[in-house]
N, C-alpha and C positions, 0 to 999 in steps of 0.2 A: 218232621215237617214235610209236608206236603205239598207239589209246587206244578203248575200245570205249564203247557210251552207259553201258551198265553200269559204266563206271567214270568216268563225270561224275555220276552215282546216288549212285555212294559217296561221291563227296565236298561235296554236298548237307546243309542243313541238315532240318533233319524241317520247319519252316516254308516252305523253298523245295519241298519235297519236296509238300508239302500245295499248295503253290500251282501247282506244276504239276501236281498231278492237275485242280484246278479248269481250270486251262488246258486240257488233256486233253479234260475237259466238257464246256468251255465251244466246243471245236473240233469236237465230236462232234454238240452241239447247231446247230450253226453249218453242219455239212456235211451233217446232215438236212434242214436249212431249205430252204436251197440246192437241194439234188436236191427237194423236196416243192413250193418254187416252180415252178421247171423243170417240173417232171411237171406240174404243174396249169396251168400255161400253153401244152403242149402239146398234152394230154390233156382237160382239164376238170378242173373240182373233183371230179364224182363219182368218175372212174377213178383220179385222184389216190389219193383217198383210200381206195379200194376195195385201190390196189397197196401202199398205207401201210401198213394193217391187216393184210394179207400179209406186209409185212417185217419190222415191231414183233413182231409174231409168230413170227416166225423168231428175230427178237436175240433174244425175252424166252427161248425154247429152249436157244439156244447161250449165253446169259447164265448161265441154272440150271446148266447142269450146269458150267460155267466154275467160277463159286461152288460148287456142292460140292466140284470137286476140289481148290480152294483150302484150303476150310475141311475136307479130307479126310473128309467124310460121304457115306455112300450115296442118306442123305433129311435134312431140314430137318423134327426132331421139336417144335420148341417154338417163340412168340409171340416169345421173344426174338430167335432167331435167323431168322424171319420178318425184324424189325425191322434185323437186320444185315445182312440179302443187300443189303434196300433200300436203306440209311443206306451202303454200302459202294460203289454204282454213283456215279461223279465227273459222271455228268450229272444225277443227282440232289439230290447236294451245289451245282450250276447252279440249281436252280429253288426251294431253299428247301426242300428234302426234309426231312421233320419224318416220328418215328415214334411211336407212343404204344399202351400196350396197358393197355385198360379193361376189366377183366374177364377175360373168357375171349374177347375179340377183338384185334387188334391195328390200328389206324388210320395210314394212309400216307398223304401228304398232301405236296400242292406249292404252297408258299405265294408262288415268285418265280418266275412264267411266263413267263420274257422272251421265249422265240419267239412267247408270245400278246401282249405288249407292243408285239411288236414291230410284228406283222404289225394290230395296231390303230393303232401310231402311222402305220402306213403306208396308213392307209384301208379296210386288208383286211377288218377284221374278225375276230371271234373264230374261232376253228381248230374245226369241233365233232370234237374230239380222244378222244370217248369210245369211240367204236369202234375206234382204235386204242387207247387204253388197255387196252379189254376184251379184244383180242388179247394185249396184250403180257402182261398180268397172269395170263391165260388159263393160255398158254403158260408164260408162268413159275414159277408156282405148281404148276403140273401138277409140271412135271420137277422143281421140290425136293422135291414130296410130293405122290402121288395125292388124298394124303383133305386136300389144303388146299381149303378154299374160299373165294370172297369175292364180295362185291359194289361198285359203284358207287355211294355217298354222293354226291357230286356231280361231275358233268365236263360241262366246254360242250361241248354244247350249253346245259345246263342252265344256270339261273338260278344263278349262287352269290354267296357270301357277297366281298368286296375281298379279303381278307386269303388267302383259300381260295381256289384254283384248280381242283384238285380232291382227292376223297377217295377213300381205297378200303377198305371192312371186308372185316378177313380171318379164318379162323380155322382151327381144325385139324376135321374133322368125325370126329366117335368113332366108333369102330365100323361105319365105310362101309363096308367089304368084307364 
């Protein structure tokens, strides 16, 4: 007999189903680290980091438009469904991915950094991970919807808060064209 993954899928519970996504994640996290050590120990931290900021920026691309055709949209018109592209990525649901929309912004936020955990339990030091953030979110934001915007609230390098890793405000900007 004959059996394809799709049909080890189907006969999953939506609990085992939810936990292999995190696995998923949690492997995706795990095989960036790996390839970002590698590079920075061959390379240096600066070109590491520099080729980082290039690749995150590539996913966050091939991410956006993955997620629209998922969610069969052309663009991402509204704070809610900002908050679902986010809340929907399995390496986000890895770092404590938390979404919230205050107003007329929406707030993305990673409250469980284990690659920054980890690479502290390991003497490394904190990652300053914001320039690749601003790549990835960059890129991302773009291709769901030109008139998104956002900023960086906090990312190490910056000084932040234990419970916050980092933040990012976003929002839709009116009438930019």
């Amino acid at each position: 007999m004959s059996r394809s993954n799709i049909d080890i899928y189907k006969t999953m519970t939506k609990e085992e189903l939810i936990d292999l996504l995190r696995l998923y994640g949690r492997l995706a996290l795990t095989i960036d680290g790996l390839w970002f050590l590698a590079l920075e120990r061959i390379k240096g931290t600066d070109e590491a980091i520099r080729i980082d900021e290039e690749i995150w920026g590539q996913y966050g691309k091939w991410k956006g438009n993955l997620l629209k055709r998922f969610l069969s949209v052309t663009a991402v018109n509204s704070l809610e469904d900002i908050c679902r592209c986010y809340l929907l990525t399995p390496i986000f649901a890895n770092l404590g991915g938390q979404a919230e929309i205050r107003g007329d912004k929406c707030y993305l936020r990673v409250t469980e950094c284990y690659p920054q955990k980890a690479r502290i339990s390991k003497g490394l030091g904190e990652f300053a991970c914001k320039g690749v953030g601003m790549a990835y979110f960059g890129a991302l934001l773009t291709v769901l919807n030109p008139d998104i915007r956002f900023r960086c609230v906090v990312c190490p390098p910056d000084e932040h808060p234990k419970e916050v890793w980092c933040e990012w405000e976003v929002w839709i900007e009116k009438n930019s064209g």
